[in-house]
ZAMARGU-4260 file (C-alpha; in steps of 0.2 Angstrom, whole numbers, plus 5000, padded with zeros to 4 digits):
<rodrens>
0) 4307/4253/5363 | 4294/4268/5361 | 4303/4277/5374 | 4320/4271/5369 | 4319/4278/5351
5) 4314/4297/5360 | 4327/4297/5373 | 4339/4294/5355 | 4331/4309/5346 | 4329/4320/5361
10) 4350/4318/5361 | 4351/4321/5343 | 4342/4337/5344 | 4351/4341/5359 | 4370/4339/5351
15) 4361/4347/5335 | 4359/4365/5345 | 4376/4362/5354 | 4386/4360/5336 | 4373/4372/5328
20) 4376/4386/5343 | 4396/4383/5348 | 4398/4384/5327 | 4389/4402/5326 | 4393/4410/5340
25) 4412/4406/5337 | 4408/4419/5319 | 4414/4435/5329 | 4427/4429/5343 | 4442/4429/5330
30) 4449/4447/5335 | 4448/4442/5353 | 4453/4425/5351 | 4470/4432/5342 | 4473/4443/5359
35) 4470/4427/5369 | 4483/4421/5360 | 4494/4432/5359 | 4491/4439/5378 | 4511/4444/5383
40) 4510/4457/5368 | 4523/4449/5358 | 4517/4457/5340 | 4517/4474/5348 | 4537/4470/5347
45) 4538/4461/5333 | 4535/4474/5318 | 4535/4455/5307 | 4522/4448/5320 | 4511/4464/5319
50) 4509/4463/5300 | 4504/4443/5298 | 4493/4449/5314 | 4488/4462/5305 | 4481/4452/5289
55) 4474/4442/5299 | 4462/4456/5305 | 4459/4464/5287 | 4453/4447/5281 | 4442/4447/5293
60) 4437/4464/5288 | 4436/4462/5270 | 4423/4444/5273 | 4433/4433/5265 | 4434/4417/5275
65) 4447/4407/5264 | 4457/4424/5263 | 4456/4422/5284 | 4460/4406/5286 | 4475/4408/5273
70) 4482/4422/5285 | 4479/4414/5301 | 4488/4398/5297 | 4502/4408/5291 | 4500/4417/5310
75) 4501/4401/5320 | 4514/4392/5310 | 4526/4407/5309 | 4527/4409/5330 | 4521/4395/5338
80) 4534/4398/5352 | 4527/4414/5354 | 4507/4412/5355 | 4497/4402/5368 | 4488/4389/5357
85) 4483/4377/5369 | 4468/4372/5382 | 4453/4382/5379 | 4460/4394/5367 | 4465/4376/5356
90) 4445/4372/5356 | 4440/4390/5350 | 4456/4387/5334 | 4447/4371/5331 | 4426/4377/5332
95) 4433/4391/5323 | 4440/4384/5308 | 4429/4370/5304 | 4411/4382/5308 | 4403/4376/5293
100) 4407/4357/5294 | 4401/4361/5311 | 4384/4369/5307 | 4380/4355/5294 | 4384/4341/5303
105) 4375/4348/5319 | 4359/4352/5305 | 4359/4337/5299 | 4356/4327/5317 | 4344/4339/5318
110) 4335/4332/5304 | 4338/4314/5310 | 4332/4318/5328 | 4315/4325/5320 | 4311/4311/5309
115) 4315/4298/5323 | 4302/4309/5332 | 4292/4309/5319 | 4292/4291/5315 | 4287/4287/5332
120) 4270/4296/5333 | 4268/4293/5318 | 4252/4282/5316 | 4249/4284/5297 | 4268/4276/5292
125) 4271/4290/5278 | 4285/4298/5290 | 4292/4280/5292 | 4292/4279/5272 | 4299/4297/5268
130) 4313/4295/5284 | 4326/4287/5274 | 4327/4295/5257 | 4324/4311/5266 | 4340/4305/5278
135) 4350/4301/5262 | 4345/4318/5254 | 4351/4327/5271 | 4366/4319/5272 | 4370/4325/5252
140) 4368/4340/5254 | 4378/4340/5273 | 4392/4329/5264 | 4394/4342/5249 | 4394/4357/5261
145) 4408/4351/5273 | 4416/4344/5258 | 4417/4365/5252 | 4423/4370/5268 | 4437/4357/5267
150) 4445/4356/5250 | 4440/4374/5246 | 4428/4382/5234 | 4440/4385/5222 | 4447/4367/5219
155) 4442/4359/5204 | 4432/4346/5212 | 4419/4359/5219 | 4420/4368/5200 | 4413/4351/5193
160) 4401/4349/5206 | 4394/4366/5204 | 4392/4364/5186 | 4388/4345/5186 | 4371/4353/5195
165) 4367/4365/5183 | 4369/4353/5168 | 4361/4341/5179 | 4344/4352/5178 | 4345/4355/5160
170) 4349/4337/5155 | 4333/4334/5166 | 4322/4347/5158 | 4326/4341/5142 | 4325/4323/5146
175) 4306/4328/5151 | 4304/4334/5133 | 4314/4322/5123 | 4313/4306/5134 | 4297/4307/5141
180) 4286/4315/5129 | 4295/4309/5114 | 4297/4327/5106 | 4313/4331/5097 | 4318/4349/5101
185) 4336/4356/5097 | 4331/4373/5105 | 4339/4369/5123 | 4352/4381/5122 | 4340/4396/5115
190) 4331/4393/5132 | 4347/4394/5144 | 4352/4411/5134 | 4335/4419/5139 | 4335/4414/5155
195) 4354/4419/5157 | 4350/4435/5148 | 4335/4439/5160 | 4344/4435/5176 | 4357/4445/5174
200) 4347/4461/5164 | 4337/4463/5181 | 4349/4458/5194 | 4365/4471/5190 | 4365/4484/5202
205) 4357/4501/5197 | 4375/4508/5202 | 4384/4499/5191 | 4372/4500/5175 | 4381/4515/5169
210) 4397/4505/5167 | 4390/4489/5160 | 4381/4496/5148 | 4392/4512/5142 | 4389/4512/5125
215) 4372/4512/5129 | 4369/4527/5142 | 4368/4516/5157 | 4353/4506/5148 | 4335/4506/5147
220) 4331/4495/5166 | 4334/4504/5181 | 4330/4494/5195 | 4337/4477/5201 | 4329/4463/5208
225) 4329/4449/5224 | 4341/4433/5216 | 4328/4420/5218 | 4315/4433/5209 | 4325/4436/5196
230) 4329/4415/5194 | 4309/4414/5192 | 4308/4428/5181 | 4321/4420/5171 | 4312/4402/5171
235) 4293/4412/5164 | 4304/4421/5148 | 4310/4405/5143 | 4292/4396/5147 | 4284/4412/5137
240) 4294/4412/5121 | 4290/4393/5120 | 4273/4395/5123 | 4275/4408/5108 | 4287/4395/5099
245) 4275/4380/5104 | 4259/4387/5095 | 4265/4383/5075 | 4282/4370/5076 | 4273/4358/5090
250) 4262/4352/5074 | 4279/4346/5068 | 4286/4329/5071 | 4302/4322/5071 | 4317/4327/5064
255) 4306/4345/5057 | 4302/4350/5075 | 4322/4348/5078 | 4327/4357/5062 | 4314/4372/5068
260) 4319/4372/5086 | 4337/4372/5083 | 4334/4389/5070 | 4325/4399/5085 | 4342/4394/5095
265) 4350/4402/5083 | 4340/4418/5078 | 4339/4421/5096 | 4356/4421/5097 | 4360/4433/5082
270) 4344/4442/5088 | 4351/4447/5105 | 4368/4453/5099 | 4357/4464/5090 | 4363/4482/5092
275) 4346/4490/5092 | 4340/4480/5108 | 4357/4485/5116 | 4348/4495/5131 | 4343/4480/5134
280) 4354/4466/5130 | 4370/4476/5129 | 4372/4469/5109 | 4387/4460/5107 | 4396/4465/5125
285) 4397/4455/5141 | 4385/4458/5154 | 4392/4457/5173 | 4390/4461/5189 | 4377/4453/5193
290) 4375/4442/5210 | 4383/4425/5208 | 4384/4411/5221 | 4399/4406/5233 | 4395/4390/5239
295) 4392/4376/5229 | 4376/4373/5239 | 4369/4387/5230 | 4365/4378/5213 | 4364/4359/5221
300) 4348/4366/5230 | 4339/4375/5217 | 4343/4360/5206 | 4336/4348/5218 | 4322/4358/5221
305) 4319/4359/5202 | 4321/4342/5198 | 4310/4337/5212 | 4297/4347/5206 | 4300/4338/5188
310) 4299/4322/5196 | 4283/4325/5202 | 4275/4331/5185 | 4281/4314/5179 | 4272/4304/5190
315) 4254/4314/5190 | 4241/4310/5176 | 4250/4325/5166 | 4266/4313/5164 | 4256/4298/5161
320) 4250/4307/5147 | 4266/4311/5142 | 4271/4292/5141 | 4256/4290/5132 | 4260/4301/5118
325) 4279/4296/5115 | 4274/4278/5115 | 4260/4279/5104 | 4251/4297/5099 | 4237/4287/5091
330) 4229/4278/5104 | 4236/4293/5115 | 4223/4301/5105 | 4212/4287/5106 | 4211/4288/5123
335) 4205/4306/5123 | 4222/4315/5129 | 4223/4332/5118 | 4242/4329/5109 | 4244/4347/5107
340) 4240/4354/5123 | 4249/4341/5131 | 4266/4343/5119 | 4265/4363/5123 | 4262/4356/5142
345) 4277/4348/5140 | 4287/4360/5128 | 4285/4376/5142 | 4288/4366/5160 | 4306/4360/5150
350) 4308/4377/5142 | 4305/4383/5162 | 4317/4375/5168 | 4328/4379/5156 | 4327/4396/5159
355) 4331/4393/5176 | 4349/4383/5170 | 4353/4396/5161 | 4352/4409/5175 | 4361/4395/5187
360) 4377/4395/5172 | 4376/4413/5169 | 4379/4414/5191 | 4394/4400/5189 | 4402/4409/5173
365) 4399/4428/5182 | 4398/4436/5164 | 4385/4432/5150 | 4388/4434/5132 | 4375/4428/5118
370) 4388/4422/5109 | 4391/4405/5122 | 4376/4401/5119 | 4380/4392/5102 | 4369/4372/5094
375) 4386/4364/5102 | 4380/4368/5121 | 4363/4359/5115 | 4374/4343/5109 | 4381/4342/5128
380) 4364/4342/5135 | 4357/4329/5122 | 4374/4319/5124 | 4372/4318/5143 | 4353/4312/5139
385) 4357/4298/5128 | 4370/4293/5139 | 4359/4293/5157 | 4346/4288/5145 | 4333/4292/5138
390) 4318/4293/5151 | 4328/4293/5166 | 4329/4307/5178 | 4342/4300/5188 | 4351/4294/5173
395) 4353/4312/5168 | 4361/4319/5183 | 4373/4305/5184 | 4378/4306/5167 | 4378/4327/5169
400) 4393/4324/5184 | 4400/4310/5175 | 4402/4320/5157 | 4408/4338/5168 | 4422/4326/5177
405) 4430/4320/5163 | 4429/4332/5150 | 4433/4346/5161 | 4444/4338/5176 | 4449/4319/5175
410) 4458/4319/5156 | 4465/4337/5158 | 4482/4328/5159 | 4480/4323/5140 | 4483/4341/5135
415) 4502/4344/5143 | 4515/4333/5134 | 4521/4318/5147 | 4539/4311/5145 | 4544/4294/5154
420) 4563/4297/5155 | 4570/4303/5138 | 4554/4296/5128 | 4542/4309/5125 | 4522/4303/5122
425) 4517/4304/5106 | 4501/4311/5104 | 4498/4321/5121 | 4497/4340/5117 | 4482/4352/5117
430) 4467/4344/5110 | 4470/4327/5112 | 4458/4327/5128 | 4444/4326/5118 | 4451/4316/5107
435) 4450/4305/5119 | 4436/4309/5128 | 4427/4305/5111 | 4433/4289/5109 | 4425/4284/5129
440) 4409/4294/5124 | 4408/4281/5108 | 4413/4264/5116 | 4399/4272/5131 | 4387/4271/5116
445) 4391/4257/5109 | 4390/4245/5125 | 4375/4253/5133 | 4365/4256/5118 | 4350/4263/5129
450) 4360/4274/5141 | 4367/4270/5160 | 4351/4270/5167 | 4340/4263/5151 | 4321/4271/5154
455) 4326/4264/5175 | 4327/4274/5191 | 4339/4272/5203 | 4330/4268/5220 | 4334/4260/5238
460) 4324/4245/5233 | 4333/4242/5216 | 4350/4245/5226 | 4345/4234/5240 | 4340/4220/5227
465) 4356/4221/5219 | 4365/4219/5235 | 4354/4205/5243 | 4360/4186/5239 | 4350/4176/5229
470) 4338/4165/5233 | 4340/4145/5229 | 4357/4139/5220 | 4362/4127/5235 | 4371/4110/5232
475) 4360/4096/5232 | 4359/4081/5241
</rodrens>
């Protein structure tokens, strides 16, 4: 079996390097590939032939990949009779277009030929116990990338993914806060705008300073930063002001510590379109160009990343002590956990990550303004914890998808009048969306008072448990 279960991985390593290396080597063999095709000279007499050939070529040039797949099919389906599309040069058209379906699918059996290996040398089992959900995780991430290549990155479905991430981090940072520490902060939002605001102060290009900020002489920094630098940097402002934030209104409770953390959200907000810190902050004008992300794998793995690291916290002594506090600071107390360096503990790793949201959205939306950033965008977040539920990591993320897709993508239709016939639909017009999507968010609410997920995980055992047939119920006699 031993031997069995190698020969199996050494053949999914094997058609690993085959996917991975016919995929990227095809990157550069469009130009030539078009003369293949085209080997009698046809466009040469065709002035038609030669501009569609043509834009094939500046696409290439200009590195859009959507752009050149647009003008190739345009290419082949406009003279078919004329180009040679078949035998080999049919499996280069074929490698060519699906190369990043290709290099995922060929990286994820990578990943499945080394844990088999793994698990068969393994002698202390944790590879046998980390194979699966590490296989699951893989195959997310694979799934999502191929799904890109072949819809688009411009569809909506890709738009909601890529934002379902970043509110997924942020309803998980604040579900740390809220959830599992039992703190009630309002001041999500003021986080995000720090986070967005830092990102993009110290990633716009030194070039195009003097345009961004031109009411304020190219402002005051003069140097741009690496993108994942930048998203760090972003994550310590946010964790910094809290710390500041944290030292007098974590001695509040309750509904006084959300009162005090929704006013920082504010001032920060009014305090960033200040004019005096425009050098800085360009005052009340956009701030863009700055890098954003193209793939929606971008923001799905700094998110993971994040939320894995938020995971963990959870489950060391630090977030025991955090379950301690919000179910009882007494005996917390009692117990010899120190409520306020824990709660500040707490307050900055949420505040982080934050942060770190706010630079993802800032990416996604391609210009940052302070004035976005208003208590309404801290609602969402706290909507989409009550609704996951509160202490529940993966109740948060599927509730983040969940309340991007139908608020964004699956009631759109409720905005544009509909007609059966001659009747026309009372009620459907601009606005009624969220009419609507109101009324689902209620009934949500009332039926699953505690959230989807309650204080529950979703796991392979649970899921594995609710699939298995009970035990006993047989007729008897």
């Amino acid at each position: 079996m031993k031997t069995v279960k190698i020969i199996l991985a050494a053949l999914l390593i094997l058609c690993a390097a085959v996917l991975v290396i016919a995929a990227e080597s095809s990157k550069d063999k469009l130009p030539g590939l078009l003369e293949r095709m085209d080997a009698q000279g046809a466009a040469a007499q065709d002035t038609k032939m030669q501009k569609a050939k043509d834009r094939v070529l500046d696409a290439l040039a200009e590195g859009s990949r959507e752009k050149v797949l647009r003008s190739l099919e345009r290419y082949l389906d406009g003279w078919p009779d004329r180009l040679d599309t078949g035998g080999t040069v049919a499996r280069e058209l074929f490698v060519y277009r699906n190369r990043p379906s290709l290099t995922a699918a060929g990286l994820f059996l990578l990943l499945a030929g080394a844990l088999l290996l793994g698990a068969v040398f393994d002698r202390t089992g944790k590879i046998r116990k980390a194979a699966l959900p590490a296989l699951l995780i893989g195959l997310l991430y694979a799934g999502v990338y191929i799904l890109e290549s072949v819809v688009g990155s411009g569809t909506m479905l890709i738009t909601v993914l890529k934002k379902g991430a970043i509110y997924a981090l942020v309803a998980v940072a604040m579900n740390l806060l809220n959830g599992f520490t039992g703190l009630f902060s309002l001041g999500q939002a003021g986080f995000m705008l720090i986070g967005a605001y830092t990102f993009a102060i110290f990633t716009i290009e030194t070039q195009s300073r003097a345009q961004v900020y031109q009411y304020y002489d190219g402002g005051l920094v003069q140097f741009a930063l690496p993108t994942l630098a930048a998203l760090a940097l972003a994550g310590a402002a946010a964790a910094f002001f809290a710390f500041l934030i944290g030292l007098p209104v974590l001695r509040l409770k309750s509904d006084y510590l959300a009162i005090a953390t929704l006013g920082f959200a504010e001032i920060i907000r009014a305090v960033f379109q200040y004019d005096g810190l425009g050098p800085i902050t360009n005052g009340s004008n956009l701030l863009r160009k700055y890098p954003t992300f193209d793939t929606v794998l971008f923001p799905f793995l700094v998110a993971g990343a994040c939320v894995a690291f938020i995971a963990l916290v959870i489950h060391s002594t630090y977030g025991r002590s955090f379950k301690a506090i919000r179910d009882d600071e007494v005996a917390a107390e009692a117990m010899g956990i120190n409520l306020f360096r824990h709660k500040q503990l707490a307050f900055v790793i949420s505040s982080f990550f934050a942060g770190v949201g706010g630079a993802l959205l800032a990416m996604y939306q391609t210009t940052v303004q302070a004035a976005a950033f208003t208590s309404a965008m801290t609602y969402e977040i706290l909507l989409i914890v009550v609704i996951g539920g509160m202490g529940s990591l993966t109740g948060s993320v599927m509730a983040s998808f969940l309340f991007i897709a139908a608020s964004e993508w699956w009631l759109r239709f409720l905005d544009n009048e509909q007609a059966i016939g001659s009747f026309q639909l009372p009620l459907m017009r601009s606005g009624f969306r969220m009419v609507v999507f109101s009324v689902i968010i209620m009934a949500v609410v009332l039926f699953y008072r505690r959230g989807i997920m309650g204080d529950k995980e979703l796991s392979l055992k649970r899921i594995a448990r609710r699939l298995s047939p009970r035990k006993g119920g047989g007729a008897n006699g």
